[in-house]
VMD Tcl script that draws the C-alpha trace (Angstrom):
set ca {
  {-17.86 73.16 -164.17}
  {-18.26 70.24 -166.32}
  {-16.51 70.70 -169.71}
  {-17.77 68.83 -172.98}
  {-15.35 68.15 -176.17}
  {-17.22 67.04 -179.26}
  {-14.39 66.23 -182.05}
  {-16.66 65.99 -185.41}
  {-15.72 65.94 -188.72}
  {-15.26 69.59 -189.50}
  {-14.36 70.83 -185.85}
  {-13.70 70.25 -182.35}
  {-15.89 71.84 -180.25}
  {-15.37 72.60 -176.53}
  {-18.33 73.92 -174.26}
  {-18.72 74.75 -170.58}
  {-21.75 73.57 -168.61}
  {-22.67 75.78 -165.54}
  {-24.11 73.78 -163.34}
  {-25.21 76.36 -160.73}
  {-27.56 78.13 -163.88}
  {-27.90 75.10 -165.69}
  {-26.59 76.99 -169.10}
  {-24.21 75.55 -171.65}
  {-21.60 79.32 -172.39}
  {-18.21 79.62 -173.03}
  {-17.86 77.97 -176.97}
  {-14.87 77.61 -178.89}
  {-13.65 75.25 -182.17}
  {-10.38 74.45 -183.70}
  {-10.94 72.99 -187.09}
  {-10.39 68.98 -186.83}
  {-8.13 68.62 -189.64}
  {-6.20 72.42 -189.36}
  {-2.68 72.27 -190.14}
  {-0.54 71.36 -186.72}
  {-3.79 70.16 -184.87}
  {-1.70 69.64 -182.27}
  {-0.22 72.75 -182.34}
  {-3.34 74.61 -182.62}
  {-4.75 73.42 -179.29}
  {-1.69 73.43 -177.18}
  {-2.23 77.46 -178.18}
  {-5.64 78.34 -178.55}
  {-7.32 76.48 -175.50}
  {-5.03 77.90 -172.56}
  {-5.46 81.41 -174.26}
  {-9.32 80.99 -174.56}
  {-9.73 80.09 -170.56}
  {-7.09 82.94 -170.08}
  {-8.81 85.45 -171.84}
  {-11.96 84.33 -170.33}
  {-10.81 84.21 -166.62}
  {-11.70 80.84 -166.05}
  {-8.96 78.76 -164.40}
  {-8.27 74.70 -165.39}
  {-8.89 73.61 -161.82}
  {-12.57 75.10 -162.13}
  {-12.93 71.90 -164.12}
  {-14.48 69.43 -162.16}
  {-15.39 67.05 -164.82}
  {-14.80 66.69 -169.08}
  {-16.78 64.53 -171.23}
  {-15.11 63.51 -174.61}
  {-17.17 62.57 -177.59}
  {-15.29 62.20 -180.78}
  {-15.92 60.73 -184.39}
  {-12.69 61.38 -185.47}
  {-10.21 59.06 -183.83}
  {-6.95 60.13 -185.68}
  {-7.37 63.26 -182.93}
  {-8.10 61.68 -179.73}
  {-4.78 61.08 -178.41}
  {-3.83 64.45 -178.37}
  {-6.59 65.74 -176.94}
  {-6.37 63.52 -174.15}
  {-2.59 64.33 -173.23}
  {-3.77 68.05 -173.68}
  {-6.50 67.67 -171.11}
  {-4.35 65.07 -168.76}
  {-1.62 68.25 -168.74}
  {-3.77 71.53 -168.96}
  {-6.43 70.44 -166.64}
  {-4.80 67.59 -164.78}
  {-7.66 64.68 -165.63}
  {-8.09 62.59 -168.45}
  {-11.56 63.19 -170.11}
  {-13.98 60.37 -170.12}
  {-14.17 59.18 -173.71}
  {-17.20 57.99 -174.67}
  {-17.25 54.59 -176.19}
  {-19.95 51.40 -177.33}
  {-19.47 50.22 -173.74}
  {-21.08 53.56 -172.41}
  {-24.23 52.96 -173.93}
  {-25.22 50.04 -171.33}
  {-25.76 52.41 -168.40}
  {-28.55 54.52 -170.71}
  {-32.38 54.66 -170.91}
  {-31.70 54.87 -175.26}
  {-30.66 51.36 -176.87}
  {-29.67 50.75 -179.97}
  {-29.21 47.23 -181.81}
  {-25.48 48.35 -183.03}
  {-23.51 50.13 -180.42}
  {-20.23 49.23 -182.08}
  {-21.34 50.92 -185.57}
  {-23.57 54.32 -184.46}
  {-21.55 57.34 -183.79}
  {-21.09 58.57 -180.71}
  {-22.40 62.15 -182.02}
  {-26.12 60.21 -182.61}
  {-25.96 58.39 -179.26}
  {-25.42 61.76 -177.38}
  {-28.12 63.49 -179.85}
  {-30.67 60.58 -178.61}
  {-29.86 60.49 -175.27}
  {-30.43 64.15 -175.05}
  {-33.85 64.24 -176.93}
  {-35.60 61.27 -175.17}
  {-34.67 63.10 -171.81}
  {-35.95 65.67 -172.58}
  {-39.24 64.87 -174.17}
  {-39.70 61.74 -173.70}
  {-41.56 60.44 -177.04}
  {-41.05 59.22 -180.17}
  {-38.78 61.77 -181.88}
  {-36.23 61.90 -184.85}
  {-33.36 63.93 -184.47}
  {-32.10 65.95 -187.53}
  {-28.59 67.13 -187.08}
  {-27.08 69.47 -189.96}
  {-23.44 68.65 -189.50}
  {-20.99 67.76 -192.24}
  {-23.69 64.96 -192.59}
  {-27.37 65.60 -192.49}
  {-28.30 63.06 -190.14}
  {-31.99 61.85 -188.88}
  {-31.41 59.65 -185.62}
  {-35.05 57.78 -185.41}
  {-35.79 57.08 -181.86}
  {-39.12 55.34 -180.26}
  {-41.30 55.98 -177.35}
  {-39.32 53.51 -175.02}
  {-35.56 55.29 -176.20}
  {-34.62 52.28 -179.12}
  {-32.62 53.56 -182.11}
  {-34.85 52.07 -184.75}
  {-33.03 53.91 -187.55}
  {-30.78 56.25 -188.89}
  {-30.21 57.84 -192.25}
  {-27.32 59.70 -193.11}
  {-26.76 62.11 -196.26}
  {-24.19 64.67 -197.42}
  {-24.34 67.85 -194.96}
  {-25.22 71.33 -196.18}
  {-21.41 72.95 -196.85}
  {-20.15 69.20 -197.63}
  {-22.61 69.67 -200.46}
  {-21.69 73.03 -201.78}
  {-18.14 72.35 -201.08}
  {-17.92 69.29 -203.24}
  {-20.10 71.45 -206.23}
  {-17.75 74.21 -206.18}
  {-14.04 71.64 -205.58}
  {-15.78 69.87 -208.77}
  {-16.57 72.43 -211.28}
  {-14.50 75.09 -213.38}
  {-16.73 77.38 -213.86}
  {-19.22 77.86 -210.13}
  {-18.32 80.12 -207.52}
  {-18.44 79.43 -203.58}
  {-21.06 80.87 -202.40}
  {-22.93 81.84 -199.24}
  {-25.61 79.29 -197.58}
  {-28.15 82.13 -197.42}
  {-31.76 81.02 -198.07}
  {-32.91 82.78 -201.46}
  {-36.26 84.20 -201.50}
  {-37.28 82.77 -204.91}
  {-36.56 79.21 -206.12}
  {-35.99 80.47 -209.17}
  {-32.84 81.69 -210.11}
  {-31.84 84.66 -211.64}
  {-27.97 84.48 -211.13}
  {-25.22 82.15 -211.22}
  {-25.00 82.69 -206.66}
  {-28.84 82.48 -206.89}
  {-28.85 79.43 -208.99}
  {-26.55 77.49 -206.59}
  {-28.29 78.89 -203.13}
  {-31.63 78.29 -204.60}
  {-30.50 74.60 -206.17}
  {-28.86 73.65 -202.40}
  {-31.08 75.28 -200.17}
  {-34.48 74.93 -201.47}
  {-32.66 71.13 -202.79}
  {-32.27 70.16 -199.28}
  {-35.41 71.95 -197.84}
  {-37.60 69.06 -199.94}
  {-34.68 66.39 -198.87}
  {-35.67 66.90 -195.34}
  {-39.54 66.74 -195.60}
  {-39.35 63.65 -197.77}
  {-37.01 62.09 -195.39}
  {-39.55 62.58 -192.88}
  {-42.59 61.45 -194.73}
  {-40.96 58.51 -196.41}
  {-40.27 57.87 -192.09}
  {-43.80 58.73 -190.88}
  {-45.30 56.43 -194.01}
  {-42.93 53.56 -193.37}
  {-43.46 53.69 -189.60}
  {-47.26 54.67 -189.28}
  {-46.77 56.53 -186.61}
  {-46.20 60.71 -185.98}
  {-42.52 61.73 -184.73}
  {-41.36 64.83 -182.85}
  {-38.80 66.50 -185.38}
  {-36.09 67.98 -182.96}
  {-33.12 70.08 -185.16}
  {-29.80 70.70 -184.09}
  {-26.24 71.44 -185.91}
  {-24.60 74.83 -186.81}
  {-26.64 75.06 -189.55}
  {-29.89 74.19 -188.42}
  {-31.96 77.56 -188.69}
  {-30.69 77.90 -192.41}
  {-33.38 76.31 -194.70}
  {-36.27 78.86 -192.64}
  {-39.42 77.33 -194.69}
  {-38.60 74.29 -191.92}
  {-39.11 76.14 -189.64}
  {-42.87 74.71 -189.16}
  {-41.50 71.01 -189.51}
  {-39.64 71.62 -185.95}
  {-40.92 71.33 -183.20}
  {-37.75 72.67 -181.15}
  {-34.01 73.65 -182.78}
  {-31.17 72.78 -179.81}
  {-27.68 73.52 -180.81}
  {-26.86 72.50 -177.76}
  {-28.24 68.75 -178.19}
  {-25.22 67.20 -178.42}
  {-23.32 68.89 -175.84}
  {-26.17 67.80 -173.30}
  {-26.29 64.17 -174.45}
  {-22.78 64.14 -174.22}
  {-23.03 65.56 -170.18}
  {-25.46 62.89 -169.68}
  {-23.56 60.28 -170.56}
  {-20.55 61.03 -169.32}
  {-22.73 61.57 -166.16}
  {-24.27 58.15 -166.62}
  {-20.89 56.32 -166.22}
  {-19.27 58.22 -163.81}
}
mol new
graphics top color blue
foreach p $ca { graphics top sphere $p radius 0.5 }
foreach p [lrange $ca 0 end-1] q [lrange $ca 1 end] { graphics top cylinder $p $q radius 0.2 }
display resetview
């Protein structure tokens, strides 16, 4: 089995690839910046692959993607004792064995890289890539696989989080798409404000894109959060949560 670990901002993410059915299963997350990191994955990986009844030496290969590098040293001494291997980290070096090119390896983040390698293998076209992560991100990719742009805004909870950290008075509330726009509440206000808020941020990103380009782009979603703000659902073509996890496999695949 090939295992992925994808250390964002808010958490680290480890996924299993099954090769045999081709199917990413087996998720679990530690939050990145939980109290005793360390601590908390020394405990709660070995029990997950215990409980689960899969053993370390089913690991064949791990592919490490990470945009937090304050926690990459410990994972790699957890994988080099748990499973035996170092991980392959991905780094600007490993984007000269890919079809996707971009004009500043050392500044785009690995998380985009495996998003766009992902999405032009799979569809081949000129896409943009909108990953709702602690940062809304739209990766802009061309026909031929060139980066030709990225934009990156506050994510969804980073949003809320910072309205609610930042104010007296407002509650934290659920990200739960309101029906009306218009609200009738103090929770309605803020859902309808953030949700329906973000909803127009998206299509204007998109357009402003489109206009600036002159040319039509596949919209492919991803992120935890990406079926929240439903009235995009038309905008998408496709919503893959497991984008990155895939881009990340190829990749690591690519340079091995």
């Amino acid at each position: 089995m090939f295992l992925a670990i994808d250390a964002g901002n808010s958490n680290v993410v480890f996924a299993l690839y099954d090769e045999v059915n081709a199917t990413w299963k087996n998720h679990f997350r530690i939050e990145t910046h939980a109290a005793k990191f360390a601590a908390q994955l020394h405990k709660k990986a070995p029990l997950y692959f215990l409980e689960h009844g899969i053993s370390p030496s089913a690991i064949k290969q791990i592919g490490f993607s990470s945009v937090v590098p304050e926690v990459n040293d410990q994972i790699l001494q957890f994988c080099e004792n748990f499973f035996g291997t170092l991980p392959y980290l991905i780094s600007p070096a490993s984007f000269q064995k890919l079809p996707i090119k971009t004009l500043r390896p050392n500044e785009i983040g690995t998380d985009l890289m495996c998003n766009a390698m992902a999405a032009h293998s799979k569809y081949q076209q000129a896409l943009i890539v909108v990953d709702f992560g602690t940062a809304l991100t739209f990766t802009v990719v061309d026909a031929e696989g060139e980066i030709i742009g990225v934009n990156i805004v506050p994510g969804l909870k980073t949003a809320l989080n910072s309205l609610f950290q930042n104010t007296s008075k407002l509650p934290e509330v659920e990200l739960k798409m309101p029906e009306s726009a218009l609200g009738q509440d103090t929770i309605h206000a803020i859902q309808a404000g953030i949700l329906y808020g973000y909803t127009g941020l998206v299509k204007g990103m998109l357009d402003a894109i489109e206009n600036e380009t002159q040319q039509k782009f596949q919209v492919i979603a991803t992120g935890g959060l990406s079926s929240v703000l439903t009235p995009l659902a038309e905008v998408f073509e496709d919503i893959d949560r497991n984008l990155t996890l895939e881009g990340l496999r190829l990749i690591t695949q690519a340079n091995s």
